[in-house]
N, C-alpha and C positions, 0 to 999 in steps of 0.2 A: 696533915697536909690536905687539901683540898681535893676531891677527885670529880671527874668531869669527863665524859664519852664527846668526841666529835669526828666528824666525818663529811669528808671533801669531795665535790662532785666528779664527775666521768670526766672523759679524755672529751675536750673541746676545739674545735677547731673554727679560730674567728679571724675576719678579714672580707672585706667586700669581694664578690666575684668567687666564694666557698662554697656555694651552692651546688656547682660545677664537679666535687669533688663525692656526692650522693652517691653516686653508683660504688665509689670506692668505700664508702663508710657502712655501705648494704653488707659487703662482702665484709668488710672488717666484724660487724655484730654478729655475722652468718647467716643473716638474711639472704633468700634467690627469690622470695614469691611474696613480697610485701602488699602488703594492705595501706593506704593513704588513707590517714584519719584527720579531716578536721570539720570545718562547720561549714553551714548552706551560704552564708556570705561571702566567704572566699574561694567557694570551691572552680566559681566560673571566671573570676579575676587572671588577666595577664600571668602576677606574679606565681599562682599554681598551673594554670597552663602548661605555662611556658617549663614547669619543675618535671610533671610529665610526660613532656615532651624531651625534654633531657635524658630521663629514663626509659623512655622507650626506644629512641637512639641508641643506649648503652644496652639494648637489648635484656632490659627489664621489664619482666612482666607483672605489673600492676595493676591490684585494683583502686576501687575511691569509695571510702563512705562519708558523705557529709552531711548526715541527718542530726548535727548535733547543735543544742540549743547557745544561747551567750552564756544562760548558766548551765551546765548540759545537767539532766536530770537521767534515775534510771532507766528510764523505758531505750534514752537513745544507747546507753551503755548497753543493752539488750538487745536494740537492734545491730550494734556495729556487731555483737559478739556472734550474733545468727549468721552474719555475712561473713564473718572470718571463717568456722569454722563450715560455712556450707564451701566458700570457695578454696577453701586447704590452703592457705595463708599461713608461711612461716615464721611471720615476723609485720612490726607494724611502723610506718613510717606518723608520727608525732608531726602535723602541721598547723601550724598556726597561733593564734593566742593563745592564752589562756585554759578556755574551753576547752579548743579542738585537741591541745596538747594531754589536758588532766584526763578528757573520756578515752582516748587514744592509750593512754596509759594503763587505765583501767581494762578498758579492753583488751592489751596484751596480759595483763595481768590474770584476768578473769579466764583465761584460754583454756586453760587444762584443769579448774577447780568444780569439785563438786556440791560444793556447799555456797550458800547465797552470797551474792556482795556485801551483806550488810555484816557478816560476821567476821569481816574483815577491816571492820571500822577503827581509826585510831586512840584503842583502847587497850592501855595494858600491854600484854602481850597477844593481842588476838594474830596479829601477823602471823605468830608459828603455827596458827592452823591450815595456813596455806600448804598446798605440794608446792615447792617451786620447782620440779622437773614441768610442771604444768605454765608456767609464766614466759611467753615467747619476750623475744629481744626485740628492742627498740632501740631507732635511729630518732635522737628527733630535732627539727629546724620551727624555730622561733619565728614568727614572722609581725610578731610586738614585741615590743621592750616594756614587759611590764612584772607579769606575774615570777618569771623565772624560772614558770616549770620544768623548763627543759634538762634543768640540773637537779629537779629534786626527786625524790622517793614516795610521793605522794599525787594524790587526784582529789577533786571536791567535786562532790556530785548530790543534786540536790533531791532529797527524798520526795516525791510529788506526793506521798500520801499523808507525811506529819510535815509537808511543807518545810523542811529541815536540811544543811548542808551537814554535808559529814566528809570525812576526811580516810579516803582508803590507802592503806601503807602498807606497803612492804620492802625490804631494803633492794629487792630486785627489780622494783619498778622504776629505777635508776636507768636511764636511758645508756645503751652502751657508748654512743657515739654522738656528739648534739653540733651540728650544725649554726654557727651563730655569723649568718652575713647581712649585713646590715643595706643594701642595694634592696636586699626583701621586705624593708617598711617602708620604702619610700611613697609609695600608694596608698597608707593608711589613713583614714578621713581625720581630721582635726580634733573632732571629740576624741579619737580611737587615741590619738596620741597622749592626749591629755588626760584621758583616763588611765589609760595604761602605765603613764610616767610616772603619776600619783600613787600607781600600785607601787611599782619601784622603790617611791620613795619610803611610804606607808611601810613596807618590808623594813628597810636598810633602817629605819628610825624607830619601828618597833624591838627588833632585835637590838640593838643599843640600848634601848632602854630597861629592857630585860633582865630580871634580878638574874643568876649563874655567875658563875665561871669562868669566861669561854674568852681568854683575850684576842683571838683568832677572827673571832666572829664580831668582834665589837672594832676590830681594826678594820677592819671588811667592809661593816657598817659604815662608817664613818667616812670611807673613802667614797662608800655609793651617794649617801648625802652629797656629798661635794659638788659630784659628778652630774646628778641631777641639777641642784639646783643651778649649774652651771650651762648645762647643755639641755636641758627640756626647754627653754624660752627660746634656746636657738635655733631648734629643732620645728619649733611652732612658725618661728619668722621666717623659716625656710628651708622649708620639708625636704628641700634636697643637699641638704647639708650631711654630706655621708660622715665625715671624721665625729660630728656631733652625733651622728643618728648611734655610731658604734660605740660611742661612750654611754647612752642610755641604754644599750641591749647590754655593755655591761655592768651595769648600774643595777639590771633587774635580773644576772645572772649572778651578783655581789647579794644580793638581798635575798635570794632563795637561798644561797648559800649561809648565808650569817643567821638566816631566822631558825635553824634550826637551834640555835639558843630560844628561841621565844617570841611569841607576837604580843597581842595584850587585848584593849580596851577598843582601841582602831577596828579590828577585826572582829574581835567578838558581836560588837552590833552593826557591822558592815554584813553579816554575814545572815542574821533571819532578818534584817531590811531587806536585804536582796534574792534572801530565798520568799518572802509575804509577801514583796512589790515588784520584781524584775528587772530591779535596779541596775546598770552597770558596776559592777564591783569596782573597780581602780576608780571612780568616778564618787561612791558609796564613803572610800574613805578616803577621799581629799574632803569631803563635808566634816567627815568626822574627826578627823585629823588636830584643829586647832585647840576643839573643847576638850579633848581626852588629851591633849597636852596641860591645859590649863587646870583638870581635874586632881592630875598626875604630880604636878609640879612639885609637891614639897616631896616628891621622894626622886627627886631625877634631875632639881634647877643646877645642880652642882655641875652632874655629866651633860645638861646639857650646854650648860656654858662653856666648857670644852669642847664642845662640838661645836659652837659657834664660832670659839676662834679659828679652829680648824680652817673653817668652812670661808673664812676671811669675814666675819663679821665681828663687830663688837663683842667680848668675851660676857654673855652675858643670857641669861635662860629670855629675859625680854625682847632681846636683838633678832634670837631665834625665831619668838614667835610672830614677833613682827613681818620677819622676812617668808617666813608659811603665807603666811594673809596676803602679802603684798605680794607672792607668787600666784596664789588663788585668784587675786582680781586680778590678773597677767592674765592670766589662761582663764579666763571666763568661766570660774569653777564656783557651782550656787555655792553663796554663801548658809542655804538652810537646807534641809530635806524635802523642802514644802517644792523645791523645784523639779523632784522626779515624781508630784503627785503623792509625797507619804503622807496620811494625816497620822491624828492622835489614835485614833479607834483601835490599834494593833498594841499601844501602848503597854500595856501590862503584859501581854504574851511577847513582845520584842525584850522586856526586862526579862522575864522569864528563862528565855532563850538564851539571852546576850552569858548570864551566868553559868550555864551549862554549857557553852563552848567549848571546844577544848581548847581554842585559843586563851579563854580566859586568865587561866595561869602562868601566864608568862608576863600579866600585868604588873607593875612595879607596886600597887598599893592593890589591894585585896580587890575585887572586882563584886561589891554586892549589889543585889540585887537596887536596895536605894542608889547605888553611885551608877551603874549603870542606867536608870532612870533620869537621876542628875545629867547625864551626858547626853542625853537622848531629847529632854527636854532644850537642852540650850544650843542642839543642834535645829532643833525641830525652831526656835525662837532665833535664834542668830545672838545667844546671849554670850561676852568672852567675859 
């Protein structure tokens, strides 16, 4: 009989107007002296103001670090963790994308450990070198619908000296309590939506496709697909579409959850394009999305034709891919690499890279060095 580990995220609380409910979820983790982590873009925005402002009301005493990059690399993991532990910060409040959420993470992580971040990389078992009496609690609130951090056990933090993303794990960097209100992305600018959504979906249809076990994760999948491509285009035509905007926060809360079966081919070279060039990541792999479908196909046309019907389309791996493309020219998503400025010159050290991921493994067909090259080129050409 088949055997197979899975594991389901934190206690969630979603609904527009949950934001409201912070101070109560402080005290649920055991938080009293939180640290606000996210990035230098939204730290001055209405929607974190006004979060702070809430907590200081409810007589909480917070601070704010927002030196953290789109891709956050280690120096800002470095600086949040000098500020936690000079200001005696019990706990850390998880705000914003992607980014702000994964360094935030890390940073509670990092609290009480004496040994580098890098030795905590997703490898193996390196997690059990952690103390976890050392890893403070975390609260945390999404304020994209993309990545899904806020449910996962992991961070991506980009190494600025091998120029390299890596992935730091432990099963306690699981947020105790995650905040999911969707009133919180109404202010996102247009690309932010669009790339983020694509994360979303990137997730939900990697993990689908993902050789395992895991019928949990692949029913999960399938429902985020749905969810996307039904509510990202409504979401774009009208940003203040709250019932849509909370379908895609759980789309991208469905996809961090299901991918722990596996990502693949998407990610792998989404991942040194955007640590070499500074790419937006959810943006990185809507590019790559259609060709690593097409590369893919003869081990996946089957699942995904049931995905298509699902999804209300033609039962058919073609119907699929047609409707990816036709959602990309919706949402004004380059059809090549060459629109975030990537050229060839990186070319062989991006194959290089792409194969040592550790995303790589979760691709449905072997991920070599030539096939990842293959995929890199017909992203780089616009070739399906």
């Amino acid at each position: 009989m088949t055997k197979a580990n899975w594991n389901y995220p934190t206690a969630v609380k979603f609904g527009a107007g949950r934001i409201g409910e912070l101070p109560e979820a402080l005290k649920t983790a055991g938080i009293t002296r939180p640290l606000l982590v996210t990035d230098a873009g939204l730290v001055n925005l209405p929607v974190t103001q006004s979060t702070l402002a809430l907590l200081r009301a409810a007589g909480v005493e917070v601070g704010v670090f927002a030196e953290v990059k789109p891709n956050p690399i280690s120096a800002n993991v470095e600086a949040g963790l000098a500020m936690l532990r000079a200001g005696g910060f019990d706990g850390v409040i998880a705000f914003g994308g992607g980014s702000g959420l994964d360094a935030a993470k890390v940073i509670a992580f990092m609290a009480g450990q004496t040994r580098p971040m890098w030795d905590f990389e997703d490898i193996g078992d390196w997690w059990s070198r952690a103390d976890p009496n050392g890893i403070l609690p975390i609260v945390a609130v999404p304020t994209t619908a993309g990545t899904g951090s806020e449910v996962g056990r992991a961070g991506v933090i980009t190494d600025e000296i091998t120029h390299t993303k890596k992935v730091i794990f432990h099963p306690l960097m699981q947020p105790k309590v995650v905040i999911i209100d969707p009133e919180l992305t109404v202010g996102m600018p247009r690309f932010i939506t669009v790339g983020t959504g694509m994360d979303a979906l990137a997730h939900c249809l990697e993990a689908y496709c993902a050789p395992g076990y895991h019928p949990m994760a692949d029913g999960i999948a399938v429902e985020g697909v749905r969810l996307v491509l039904e509510n990202l285009p409504k979401v774009v035509d009208n940003p203040n579409d709250i019932e849509a905007r909370g379908h895609m926060m759980s789309a991208a809360a469905m996809g961090a959850t299901a991918f722990q079966k596996g990502l693949g081919a998407i990610h792998a070279l989404s991942h040194p394009v955007g640590a070499l060039y500074d790419t937006h990541h959810g943006m990185t792999n809507a590019v790559f999305m259609p060709y690593v479908l097409v590369v893919n196909r003869t081990a996946i046309e089957a699942k995904i034709a049931r995905l298509a019907a699902y999804c209300g389309l033609p039962p058919s791996f073609d119907a699929f891919l047609n409707a990816i493309v036709a959602l990309r020219v919706r949402l004004d998503v380059p059809h090549t690499l060459a629109a975030f400025k990537v050229d060839g010159d990186k070319r062989e050290l991006i194959g290089d890279m792409a194969i040592v991921d550790p995303t790589a493994g979760g691709n449905p067909i072997e991920l070599t060095r030539e096939r990842a090259l293959e995929i890199f080129d017909r992203a780089m050409e616009g070739r399906l």
